[in-house]
C-alpha positions, 0 to 999 in steps of 0.5 A: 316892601320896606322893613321900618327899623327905629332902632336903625333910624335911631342910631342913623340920626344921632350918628348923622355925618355931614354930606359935605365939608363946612356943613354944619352938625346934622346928628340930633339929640336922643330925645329929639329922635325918641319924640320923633318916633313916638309922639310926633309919629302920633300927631302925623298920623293923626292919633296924637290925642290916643297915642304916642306917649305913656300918660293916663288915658293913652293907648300904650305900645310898649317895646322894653330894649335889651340895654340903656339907650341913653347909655349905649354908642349910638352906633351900637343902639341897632344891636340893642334889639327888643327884650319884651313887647306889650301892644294893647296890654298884652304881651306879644313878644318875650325874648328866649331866656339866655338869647342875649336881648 
C-alpha cells in the first residue's frame, strides 16, 4: 500500500528540479498545485459537480494546516502538518493543545 501525502506532493511540486541540464523550470505555481489536489482531483474522479472546492452547495472536506502555506519554504510545507480536520461537517481530528501543529 502507498501512503497519499499532499503536503509531500505539494512541497515536490513546487520545489521540482530539472531531470536534466538545459531543461526547462518544471516546479509549478502554488496554486496550481492547490487546484491540482482539490478541484481537478474532483473532476478526475468524477465528483467535480459535489466536491473540490468551498462554494454554496458543495460538499466540504476541510483540512485547517499549522501555518501559512503561501508563506512557508516550500521545502518546509511537508512539516506544515494538520491543526483541525472537518469531513462532512464534523470535526474529525483536533491537534492536542501544545503539540506544535
Amino acid at each position: 500500500m502507498v501512503r497519499v501525502e499532499p503536503l509531500v506532493g505539494i512541497s515536490a511540486a513546487l520545489t521540482r528540479e530539472p531531470f536534466h541540464p538545459g531543461v526547462p523550470d518544471q516546479r509549478v505555481p502554488l496554486m496550481q498545485v492547490l487546484e491540482s489536489f482539490t478541484w481537478h482531483s474532483a473532476f478526475a474522479g468524477h465528483m467535480d459537480d459535489r466536491t473540490g472546492r468551498i462554494c454554496t452547495g458543495m460538499l466540504a472536506d476541510l483540512v485547517i494546516l499549522g501555518g501559512v502555506i503561501s508563506a512557508t519554504d516550500p521545502k518546509e510545507i511537508r512539516g506544515l502538518g494538520p491543526v483541525m480536520t472537518n469531513c462532512d461537517g464534523q470535526i474529525t481530528f483536533e491537534a492536542a493543545p501544545g503539540s506544535g501543529a
